[in-house]
C-alpha positions as CSV (number, residue, x, y, z in Angstrom):
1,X,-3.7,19.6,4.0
2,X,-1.5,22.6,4.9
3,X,1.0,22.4,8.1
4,X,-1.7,24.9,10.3
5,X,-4.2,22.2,9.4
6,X,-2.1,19.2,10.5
7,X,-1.7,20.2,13.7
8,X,-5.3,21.2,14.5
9,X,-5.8,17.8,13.2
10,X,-3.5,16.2,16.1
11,X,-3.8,19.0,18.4
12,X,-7.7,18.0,18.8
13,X,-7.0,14.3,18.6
14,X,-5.2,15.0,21.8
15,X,-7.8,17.5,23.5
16,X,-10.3,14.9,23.5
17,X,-7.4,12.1,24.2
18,X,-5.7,13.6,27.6
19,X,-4.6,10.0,29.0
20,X,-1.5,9.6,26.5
21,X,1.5,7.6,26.3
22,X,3.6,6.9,23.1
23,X,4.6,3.3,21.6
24,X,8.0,2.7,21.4
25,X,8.2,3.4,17.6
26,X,6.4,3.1,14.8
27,X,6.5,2.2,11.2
28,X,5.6,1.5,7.8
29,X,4.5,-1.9,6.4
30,X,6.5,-2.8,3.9
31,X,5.8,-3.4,0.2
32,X,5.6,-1.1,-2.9
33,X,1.5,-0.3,-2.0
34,X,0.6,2.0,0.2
35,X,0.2,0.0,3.4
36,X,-0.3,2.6,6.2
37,X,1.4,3.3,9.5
38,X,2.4,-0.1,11.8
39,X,3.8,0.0,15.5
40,X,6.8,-1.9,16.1
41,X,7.0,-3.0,19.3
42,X,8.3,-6.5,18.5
43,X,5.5,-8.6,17.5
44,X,3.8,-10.3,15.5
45,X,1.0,-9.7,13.4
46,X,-1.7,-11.8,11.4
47,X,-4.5,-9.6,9.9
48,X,-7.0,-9.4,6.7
49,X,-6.9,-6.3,5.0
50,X,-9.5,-5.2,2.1
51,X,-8.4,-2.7,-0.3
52,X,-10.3,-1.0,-3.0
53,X,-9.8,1.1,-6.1
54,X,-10.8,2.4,-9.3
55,X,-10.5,4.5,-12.2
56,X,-11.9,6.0,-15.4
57,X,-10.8,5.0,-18.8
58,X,-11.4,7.6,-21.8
59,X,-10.0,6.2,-25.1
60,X,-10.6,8.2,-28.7
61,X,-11.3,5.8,-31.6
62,X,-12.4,6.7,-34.8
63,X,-13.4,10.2,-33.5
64,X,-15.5,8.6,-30.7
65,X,-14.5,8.1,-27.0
66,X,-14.9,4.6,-25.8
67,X,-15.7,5.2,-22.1
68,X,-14.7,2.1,-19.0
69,X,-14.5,2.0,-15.5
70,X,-12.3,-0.5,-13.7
71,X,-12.7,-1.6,-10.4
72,X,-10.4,-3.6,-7.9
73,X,-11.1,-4.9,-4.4
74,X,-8.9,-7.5,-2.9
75,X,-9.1,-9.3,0.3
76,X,-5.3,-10.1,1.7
77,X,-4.3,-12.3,4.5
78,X,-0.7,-10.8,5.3
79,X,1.2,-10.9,8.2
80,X,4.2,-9.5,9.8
81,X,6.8,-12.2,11.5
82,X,9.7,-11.2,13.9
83,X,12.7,-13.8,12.9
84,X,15.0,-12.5,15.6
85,X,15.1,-9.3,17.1
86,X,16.5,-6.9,13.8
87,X,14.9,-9.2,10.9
88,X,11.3,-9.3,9.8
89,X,9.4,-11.4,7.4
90,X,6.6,-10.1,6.0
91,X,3.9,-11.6,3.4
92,X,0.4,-10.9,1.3
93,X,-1.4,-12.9,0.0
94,X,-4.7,-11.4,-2.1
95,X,-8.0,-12.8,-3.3
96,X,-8.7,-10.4,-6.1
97,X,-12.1,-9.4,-7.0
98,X,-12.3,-6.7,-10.3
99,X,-14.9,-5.7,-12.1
100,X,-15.4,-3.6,-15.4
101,X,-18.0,-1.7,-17.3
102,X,-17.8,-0.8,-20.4
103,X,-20.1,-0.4,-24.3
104,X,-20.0,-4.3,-23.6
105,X,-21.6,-4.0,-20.2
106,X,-20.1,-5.5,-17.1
107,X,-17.5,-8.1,-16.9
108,X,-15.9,-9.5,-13.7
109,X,-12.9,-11.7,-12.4
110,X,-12.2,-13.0,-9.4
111,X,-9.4,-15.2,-7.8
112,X,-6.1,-15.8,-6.2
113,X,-3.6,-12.7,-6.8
114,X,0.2,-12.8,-6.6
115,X,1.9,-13.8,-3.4
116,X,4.4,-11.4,-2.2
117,X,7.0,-12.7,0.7
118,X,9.8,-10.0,1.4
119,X,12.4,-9.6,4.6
120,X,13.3,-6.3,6.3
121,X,16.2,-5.6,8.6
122,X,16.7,-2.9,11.4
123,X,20.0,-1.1,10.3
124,X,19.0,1.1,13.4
125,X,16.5,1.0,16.0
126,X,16.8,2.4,19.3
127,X,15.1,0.3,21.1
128,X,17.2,-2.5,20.8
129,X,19.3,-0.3,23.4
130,X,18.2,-0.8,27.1
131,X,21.2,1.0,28.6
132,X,19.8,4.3,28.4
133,X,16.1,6.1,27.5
134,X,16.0,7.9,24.4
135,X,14.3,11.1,24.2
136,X,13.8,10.7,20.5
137,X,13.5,7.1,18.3
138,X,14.9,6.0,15.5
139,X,13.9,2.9,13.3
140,X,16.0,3.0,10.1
141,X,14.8,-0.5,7.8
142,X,16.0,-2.0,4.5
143,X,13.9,-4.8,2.7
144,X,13.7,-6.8,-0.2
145,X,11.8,-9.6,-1.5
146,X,10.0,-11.1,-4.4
147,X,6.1,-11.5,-5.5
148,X,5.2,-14.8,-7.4
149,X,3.3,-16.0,-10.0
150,X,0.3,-17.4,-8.2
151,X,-2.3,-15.4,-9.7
152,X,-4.2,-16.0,-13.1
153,X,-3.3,-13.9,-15.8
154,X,-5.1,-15.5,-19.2
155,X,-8.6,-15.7,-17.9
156,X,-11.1,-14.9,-21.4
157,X,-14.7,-13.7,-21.9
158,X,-17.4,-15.8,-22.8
159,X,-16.1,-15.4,-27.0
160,X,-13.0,-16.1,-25.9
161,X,-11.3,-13.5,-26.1
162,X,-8.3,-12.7,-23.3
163,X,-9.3,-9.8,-21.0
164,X,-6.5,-7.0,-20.9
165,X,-3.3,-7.7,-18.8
166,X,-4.5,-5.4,-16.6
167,X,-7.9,-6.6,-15.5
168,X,-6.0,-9.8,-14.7
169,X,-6.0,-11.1,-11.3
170,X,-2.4,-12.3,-11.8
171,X,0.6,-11.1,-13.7
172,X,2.1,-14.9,-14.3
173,X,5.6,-13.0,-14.5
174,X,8.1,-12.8,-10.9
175,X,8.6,-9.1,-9.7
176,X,11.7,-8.5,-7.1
177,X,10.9,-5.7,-4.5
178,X,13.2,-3.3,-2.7
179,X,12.2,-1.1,0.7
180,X,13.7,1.7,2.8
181,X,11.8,2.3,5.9
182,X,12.5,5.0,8.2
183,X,10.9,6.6,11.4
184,X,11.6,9.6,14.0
185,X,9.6,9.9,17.0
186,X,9.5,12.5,19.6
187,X,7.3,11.8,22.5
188,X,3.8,10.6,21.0
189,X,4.3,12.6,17.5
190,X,6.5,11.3,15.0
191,X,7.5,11.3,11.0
192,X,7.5,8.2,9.1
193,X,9.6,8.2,5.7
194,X,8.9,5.1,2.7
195,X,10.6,4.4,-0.2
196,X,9.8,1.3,-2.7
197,X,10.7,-0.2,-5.9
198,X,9.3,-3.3,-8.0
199,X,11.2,-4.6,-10.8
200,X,8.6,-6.6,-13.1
201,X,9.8,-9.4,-15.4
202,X,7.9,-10.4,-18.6
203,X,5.8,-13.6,-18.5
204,X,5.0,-16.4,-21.1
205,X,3.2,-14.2,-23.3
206,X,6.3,-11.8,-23.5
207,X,4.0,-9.2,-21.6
208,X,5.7,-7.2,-18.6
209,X,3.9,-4.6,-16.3
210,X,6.3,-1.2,-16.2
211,X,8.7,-0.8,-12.9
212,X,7.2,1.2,-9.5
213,X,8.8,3.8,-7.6
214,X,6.5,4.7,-4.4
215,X,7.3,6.9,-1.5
216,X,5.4,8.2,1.2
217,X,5.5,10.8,3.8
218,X,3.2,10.5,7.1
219,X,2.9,12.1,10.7
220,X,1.4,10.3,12.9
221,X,0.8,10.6,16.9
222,X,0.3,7.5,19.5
223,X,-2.4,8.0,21.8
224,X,-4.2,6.0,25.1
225,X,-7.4,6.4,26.4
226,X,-7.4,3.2,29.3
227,X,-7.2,0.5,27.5
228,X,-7.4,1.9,23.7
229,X,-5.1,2.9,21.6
230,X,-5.5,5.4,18.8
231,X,-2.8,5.7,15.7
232,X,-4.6,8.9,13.6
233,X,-1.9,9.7,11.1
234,X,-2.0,11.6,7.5
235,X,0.7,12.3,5.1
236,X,1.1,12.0,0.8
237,X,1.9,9.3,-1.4
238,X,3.4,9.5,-4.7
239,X,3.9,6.7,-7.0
240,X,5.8,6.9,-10.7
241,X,4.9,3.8,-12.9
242,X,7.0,2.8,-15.9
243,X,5.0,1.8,-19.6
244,X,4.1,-1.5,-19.9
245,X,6.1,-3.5,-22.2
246,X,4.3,-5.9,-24.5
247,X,6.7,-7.8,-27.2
248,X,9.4,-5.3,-27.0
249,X,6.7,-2.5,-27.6
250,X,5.3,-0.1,-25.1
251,X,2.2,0.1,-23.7
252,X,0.4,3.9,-24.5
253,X,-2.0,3.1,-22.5
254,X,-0.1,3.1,-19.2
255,X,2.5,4.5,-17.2
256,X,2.8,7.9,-15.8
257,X,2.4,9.2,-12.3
258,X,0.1,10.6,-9.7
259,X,0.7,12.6,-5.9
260,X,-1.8,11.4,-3.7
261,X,-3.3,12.9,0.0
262,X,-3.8,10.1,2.6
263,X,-5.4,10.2,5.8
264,X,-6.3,7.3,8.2
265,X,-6.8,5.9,11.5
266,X,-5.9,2.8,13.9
267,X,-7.7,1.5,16.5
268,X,-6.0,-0.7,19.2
269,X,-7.6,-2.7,22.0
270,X,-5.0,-5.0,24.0
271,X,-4.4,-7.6,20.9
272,X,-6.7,-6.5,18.4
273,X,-6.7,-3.8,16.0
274,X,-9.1,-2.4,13.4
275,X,-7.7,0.7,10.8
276,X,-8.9,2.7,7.9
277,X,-7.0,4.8,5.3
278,X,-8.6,7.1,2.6
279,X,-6.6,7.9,-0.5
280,X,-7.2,10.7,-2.9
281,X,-5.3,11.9,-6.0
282,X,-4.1,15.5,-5.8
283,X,-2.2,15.3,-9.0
284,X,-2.0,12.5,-11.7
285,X,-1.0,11.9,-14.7
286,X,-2.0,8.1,-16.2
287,X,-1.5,6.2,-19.7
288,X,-1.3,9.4,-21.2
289,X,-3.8,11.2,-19.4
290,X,-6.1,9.1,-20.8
291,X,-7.1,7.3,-17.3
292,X,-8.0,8.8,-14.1
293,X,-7.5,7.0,-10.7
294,X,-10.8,8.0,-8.5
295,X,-10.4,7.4,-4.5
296,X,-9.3,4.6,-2.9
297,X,-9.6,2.9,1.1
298,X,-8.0,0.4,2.7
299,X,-9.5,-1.1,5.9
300,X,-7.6,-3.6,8.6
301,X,-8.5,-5.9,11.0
302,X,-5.8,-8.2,12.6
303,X,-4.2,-9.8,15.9
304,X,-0.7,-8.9,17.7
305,X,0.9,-12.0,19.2
């Protein structure tokens, strides 16, 4: 979406909206995943979010191509806790659900994933200061946290033969994450800045997934219509994945990097909220070029408290 585009996108959001008033700030969930645009107006959150993607598998063996589609949808209960007034504790925890079909037909696991508990802190955030108004918001965060082994990560087929490490619903191997937030508002538009990295350790079999770098780029507005609020926002997300290691060797068939378009909306009424983001690759690059990520949503329905 070109800039002309972006703002007949919010310019008609707000035609049809004309009762406005902006949030306070707003802000990025934390964690390495795309994870949409959340207000921060000092409270608490418990919600259930479903995620979903996919993508296409094209391997040459023997002068054939072995064909397989993968497909993920978890179902997360996470939640965002305010410890005191500059500290936040957020967690995720996912009940995995993926699914593949290949020459052997179809083949699905489900189960626990990998809880992920991580803390952010408010370096700056203007409105922590009551003395005077401020025309335009600042909200500067840092995070960091860790995701545990909780997940199962040796499930087998009915030969018993292990499934790939990446059809797992766990990793069985800790990962340490690091965030930087940021967010400018002016009025009831505003810019919203995210930068992640995971650092994966190996597990028992002496497999480890490859290190993610994300960051995103949004705009967003804040709307009210009586007793609704509206958070359209759109923006790109680009994520750069390291090889997977297995035994000291890496993994061809991974790695590589893809620029993605996002574009999603939130829905609040007085506590309740419901959301929706869709994600499409603009530009990717995967295991060699050798997999292709398809479309991907996320969907949200939680409580403020």
């Amino acid at each position: 979406m070109n800039i002309k585009s972006l703002l007949l996108f919010l310019l008609l959001t707000t035609t049809f909206l004309p009762d406005v008033q902006a949030c306070s700030i707003c802000g990025c969930a934390s964690g390495a995943n795309y994870n949409g645009i959340l207000p921060q107006y000092r409270k608490n959150i418990i919600a259930f979010r479903n995620r979903y993607r996919a993508f296409d598998q094209s391997v040459k063996q023997n002068g054939t191509y072995l064909n397989s589609t993968y497909t993920y949808s978890s179902y997360e209960l996470w939640g965002r806790i305010y410890l005191k007034d500059r500290i936040q504790f957020f967690f995720s925890l996912p009940y995995s659900v993926n699914t593949l079909n290949d020459k052997d037909g179809q083949s699905t696991l489900s189960g626990i994933n990998d809880l992920s508990v991580q803390v952010n802190y408010n370096l700056i955030n203007t409105t922590f200061d009551t003395n005077r108004v401020h025309t335009v918001q600042h909200n500067l965060l840092i995070g960091g946290g860790v995701k545990l082994p909780t997940g199962k990560y040796q499930q087998r087929n009915k030969q018993d033969v292990m499934y790939q490490e990446n059809f797992q619903t766990g990793s069985g191997a800790f990962s340490y994450l690091g965030s930087i937030i940021y967010n400018v508002r002016y009025r009831k538009m505003g810019l919203n800045a995210d930068i992640n990295y995971i650092y994966n350790t190996a597990n028992e079999l002496k497999y480890a997934f490859g290190n993610q770098f994300t960051a995103s780029l949004g705009a967003f507005a804040w709307l009210k219509k009586g007793e609704f609020s509206f958070l359209p926002n759109t923006g790109v997300f680009y994520e750069k994945l390291d090889r997977d290691i297995r035994n000291g060797v890496y993994n061809t068939l991974s790695g590589g990097y893809a620029l993605n378009y996002n574009l999603g909306t939130d829905v609040y009424y007085k506590n309740v909220f419901v959301g929706a983001t869709f994600q499409t690759p603009v530009v990717q690059e995967i295991g060699s070029d050798q997999i292709k990520y398809k479309a991907k949503y996320m969907i949200n329905v939680g409580f403020l408290f």
